[in-house]
C-alpha positions as CSV (number, residue, x, y, z in Angstrom):
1,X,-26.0,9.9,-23.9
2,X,-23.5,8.5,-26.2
3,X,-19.9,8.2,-26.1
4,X,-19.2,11.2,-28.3
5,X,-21.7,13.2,-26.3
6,X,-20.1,12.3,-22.9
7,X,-16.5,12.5,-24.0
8,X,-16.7,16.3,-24.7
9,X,-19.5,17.7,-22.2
10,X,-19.0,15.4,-19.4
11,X,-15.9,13.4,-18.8
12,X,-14.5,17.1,-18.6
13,X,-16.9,17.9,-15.6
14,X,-16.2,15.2,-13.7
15,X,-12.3,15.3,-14.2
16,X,-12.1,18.8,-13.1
17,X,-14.7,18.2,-10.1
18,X,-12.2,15.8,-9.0
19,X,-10.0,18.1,-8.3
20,X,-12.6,20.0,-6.0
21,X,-11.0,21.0,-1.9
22,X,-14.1,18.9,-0.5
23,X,-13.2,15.0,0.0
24,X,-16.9,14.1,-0.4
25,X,-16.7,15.9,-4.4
26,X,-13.1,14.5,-4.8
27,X,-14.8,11.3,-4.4
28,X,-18.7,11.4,-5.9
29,X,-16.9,12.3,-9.2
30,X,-14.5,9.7,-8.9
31,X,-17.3,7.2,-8.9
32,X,-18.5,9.2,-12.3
33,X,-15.5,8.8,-14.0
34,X,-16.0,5.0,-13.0
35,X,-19.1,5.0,-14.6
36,X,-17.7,6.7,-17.7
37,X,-14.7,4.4,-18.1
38,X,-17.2,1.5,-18.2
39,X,-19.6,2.8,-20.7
40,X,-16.3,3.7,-23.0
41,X,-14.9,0.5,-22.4
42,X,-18.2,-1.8,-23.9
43,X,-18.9,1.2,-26.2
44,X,-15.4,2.9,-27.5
45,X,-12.0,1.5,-26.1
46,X,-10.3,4.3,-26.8
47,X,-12.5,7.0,-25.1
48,X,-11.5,4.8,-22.2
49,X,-7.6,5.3,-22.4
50,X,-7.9,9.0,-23.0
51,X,-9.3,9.2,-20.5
52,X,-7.4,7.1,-17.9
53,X,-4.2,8.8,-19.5
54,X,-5.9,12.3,-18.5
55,X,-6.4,11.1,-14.9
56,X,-2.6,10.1,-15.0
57,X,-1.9,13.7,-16.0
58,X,-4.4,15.5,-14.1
59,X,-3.4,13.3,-10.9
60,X,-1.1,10.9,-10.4
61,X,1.6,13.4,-11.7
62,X,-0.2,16.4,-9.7
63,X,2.0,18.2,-7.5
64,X,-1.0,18.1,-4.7
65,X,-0.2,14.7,-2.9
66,X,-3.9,14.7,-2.1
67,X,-4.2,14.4,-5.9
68,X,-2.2,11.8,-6.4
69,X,-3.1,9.9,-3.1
70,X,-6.9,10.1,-4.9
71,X,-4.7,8.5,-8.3
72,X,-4.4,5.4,-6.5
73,X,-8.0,5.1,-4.9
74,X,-9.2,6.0,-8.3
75,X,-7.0,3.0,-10.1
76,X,-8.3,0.7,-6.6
77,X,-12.1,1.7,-7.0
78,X,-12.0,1.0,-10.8
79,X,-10.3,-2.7,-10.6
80,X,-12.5,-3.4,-7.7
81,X,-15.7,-2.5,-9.3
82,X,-14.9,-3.8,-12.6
83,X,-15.0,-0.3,-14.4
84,X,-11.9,-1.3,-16.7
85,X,-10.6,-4.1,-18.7
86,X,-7.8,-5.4,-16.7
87,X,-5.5,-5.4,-20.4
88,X,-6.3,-1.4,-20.7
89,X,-6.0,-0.7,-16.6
90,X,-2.6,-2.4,-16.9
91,X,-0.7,-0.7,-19.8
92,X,-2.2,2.7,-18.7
93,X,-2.2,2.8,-15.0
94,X,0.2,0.0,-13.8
95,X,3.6,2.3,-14.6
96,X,2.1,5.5,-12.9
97,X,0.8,3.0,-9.4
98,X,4.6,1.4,-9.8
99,X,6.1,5.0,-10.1
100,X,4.0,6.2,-7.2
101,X,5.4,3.8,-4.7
102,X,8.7,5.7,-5.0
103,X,6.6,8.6,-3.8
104,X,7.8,10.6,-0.7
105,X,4.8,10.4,1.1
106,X,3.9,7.8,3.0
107,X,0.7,7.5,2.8
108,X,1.2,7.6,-1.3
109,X,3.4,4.6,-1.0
110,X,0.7,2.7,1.6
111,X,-1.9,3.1,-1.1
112,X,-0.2,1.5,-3.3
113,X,1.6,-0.9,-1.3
114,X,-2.3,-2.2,-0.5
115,X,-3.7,-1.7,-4.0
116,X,-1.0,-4.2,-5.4
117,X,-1.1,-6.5,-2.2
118,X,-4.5,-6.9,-1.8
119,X,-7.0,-6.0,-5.3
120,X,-4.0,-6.7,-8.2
121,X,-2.4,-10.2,-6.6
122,X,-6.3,-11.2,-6.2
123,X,-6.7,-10.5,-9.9
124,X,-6.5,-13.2,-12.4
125,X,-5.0,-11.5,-15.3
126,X,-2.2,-10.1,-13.6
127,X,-1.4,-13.2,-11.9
128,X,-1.1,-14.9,-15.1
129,X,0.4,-12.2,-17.2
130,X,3.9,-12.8,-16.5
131,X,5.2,-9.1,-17.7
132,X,3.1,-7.4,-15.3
133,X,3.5,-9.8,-12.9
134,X,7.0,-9.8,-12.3
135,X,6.8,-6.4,-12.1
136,X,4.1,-6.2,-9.4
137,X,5.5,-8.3,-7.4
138,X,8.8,-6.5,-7.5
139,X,7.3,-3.4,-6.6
140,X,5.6,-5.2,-3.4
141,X,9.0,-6.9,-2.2
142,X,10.1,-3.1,-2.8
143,X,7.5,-1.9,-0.2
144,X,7.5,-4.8,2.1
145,X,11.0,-3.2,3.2
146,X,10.1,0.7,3.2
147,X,11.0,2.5,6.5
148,X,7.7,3.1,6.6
149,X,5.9,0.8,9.2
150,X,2.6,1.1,8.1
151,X,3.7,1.0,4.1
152,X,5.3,-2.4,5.1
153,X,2.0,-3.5,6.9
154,X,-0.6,-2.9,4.1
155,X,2.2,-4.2,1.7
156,X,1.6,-7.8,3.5
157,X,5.3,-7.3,4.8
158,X,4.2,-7.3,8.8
159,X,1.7,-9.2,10.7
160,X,0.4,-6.2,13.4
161,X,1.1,-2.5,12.3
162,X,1.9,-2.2,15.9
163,X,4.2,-4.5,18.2
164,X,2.5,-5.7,21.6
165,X,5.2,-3.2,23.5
166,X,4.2,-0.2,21.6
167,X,-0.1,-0.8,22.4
168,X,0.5,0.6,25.4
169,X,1.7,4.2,24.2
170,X,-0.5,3.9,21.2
171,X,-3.3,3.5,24.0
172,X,-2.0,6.3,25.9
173,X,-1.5,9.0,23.4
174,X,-5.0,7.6,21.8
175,X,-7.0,8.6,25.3
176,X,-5.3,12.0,26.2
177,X,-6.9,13.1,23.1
178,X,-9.7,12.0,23.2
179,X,-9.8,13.8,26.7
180,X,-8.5,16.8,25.1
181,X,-11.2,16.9,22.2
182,X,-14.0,16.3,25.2
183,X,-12.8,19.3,27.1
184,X,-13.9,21.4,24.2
185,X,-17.2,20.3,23.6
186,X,-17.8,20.3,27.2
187,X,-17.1,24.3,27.8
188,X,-13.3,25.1,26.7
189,X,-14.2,26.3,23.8
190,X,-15.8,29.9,25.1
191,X,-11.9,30.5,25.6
192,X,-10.1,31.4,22.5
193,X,-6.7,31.0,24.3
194,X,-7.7,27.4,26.0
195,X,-8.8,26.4,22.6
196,X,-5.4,27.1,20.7
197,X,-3.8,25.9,23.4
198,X,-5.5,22.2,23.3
199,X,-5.3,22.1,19.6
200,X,-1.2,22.2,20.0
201,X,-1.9,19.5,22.3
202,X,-4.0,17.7,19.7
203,X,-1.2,18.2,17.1
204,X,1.8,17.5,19.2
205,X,0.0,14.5,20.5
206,X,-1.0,13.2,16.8
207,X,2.8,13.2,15.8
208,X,3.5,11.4,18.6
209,X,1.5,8.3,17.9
210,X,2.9,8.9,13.9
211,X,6.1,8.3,15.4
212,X,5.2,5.4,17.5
């Protein structure tokens, strides 16, 4: 198909499959749009930023944080797999990813934190580019110091997510349930009341080890 052809029948599938309930969709058509951003950007440049500026408006400023949370594995899959020129990726996706780590979900900011620690520091252009490098980095030192443990961790700003004195809760909270989840499939679940009963214990237990 050519550019022309794909712009206007399927780029607009794949965007709007994207924004499908199932994770495994969310992210088969991600890989699509990859695809498409490459053949746009050998064939027709700017095919490729209309269509990196949709996915800015169709996700990263989504009021779903599951939207914009898929934003930044979007911008991550594309760098990694060499989808995009660096030169476009940075001028159309760098200020959304930098406005995203101001996000109020944490595991918004922990994407990011990760995407600019660990894909954009390893990538020559923007270590060279002093512009975007400057502000990269600022944006890491940023998330190095967020209240969020695991933000900081994935940011490169802590060694161990966890501290040796906290394993043993982590541990703890990790086997109850698992023995919780094992009663079910082992007979509870014939009891609608047992059931609801162990998932509140499944949910209290899973904000526990969040706020370990």
């Amino acid at each position: 198909y050519d550019c022309q052809f794909i712009a206007e029948h399927i780029s607009p599938v794949a965007v709007k499959l994207a924004h499908d309930r199932v994770a495994q969709v969310r992210e088969t058509s991600s890989r699509l749009i990859g695809i498409i951003l490459q053949k746009f950007d050998h064939s027709q440049p700017r095919s490729c930023a209309e269509l990196l500026s949709q996915l800015r408006k169709h996700f990263a400023c989504s009021d779903r944080w599951l939207l914009r949370l898929l934003y930044v594995k979007q911008c991550d899959m594309f760098l990694q797999e060499k989808r995009v020129n660096p030169s476009v990726f940075a001028v159309e996706c760098i200020p959304s990813l930098i406005s995203l780590s101001r996000d109020e979900v944490p595991n918004i900011r922990m994407a990011v934190g990760k995407l600019l620690h660990q894909t954009l520091s390893n990538t020559d252009y923007f270590s060279v580019n002093r512009h975007f490098s400057n502000r990269i980095h600022s944006t890491i030192e940023t998330l190095r110091n967020d209240s969020d443990r695991d933000v900081r961790y994935f940011s490169g700003g802590i060694s161990d997510p966890f501290p040796p004195e906290r394993n043993q809760e982590v541990d703890h909270v990790i086997n109850f349930v698992h023995k919780r989840v094992r009663s079910i499939s082992e007979g509870d679940n014939k009891d609608s009341r047992k059931v609801e009963e162990i998932k509140i214990d499944i949910t209290r237990a899973a904000s526990l080890l969040h706020s370990i």
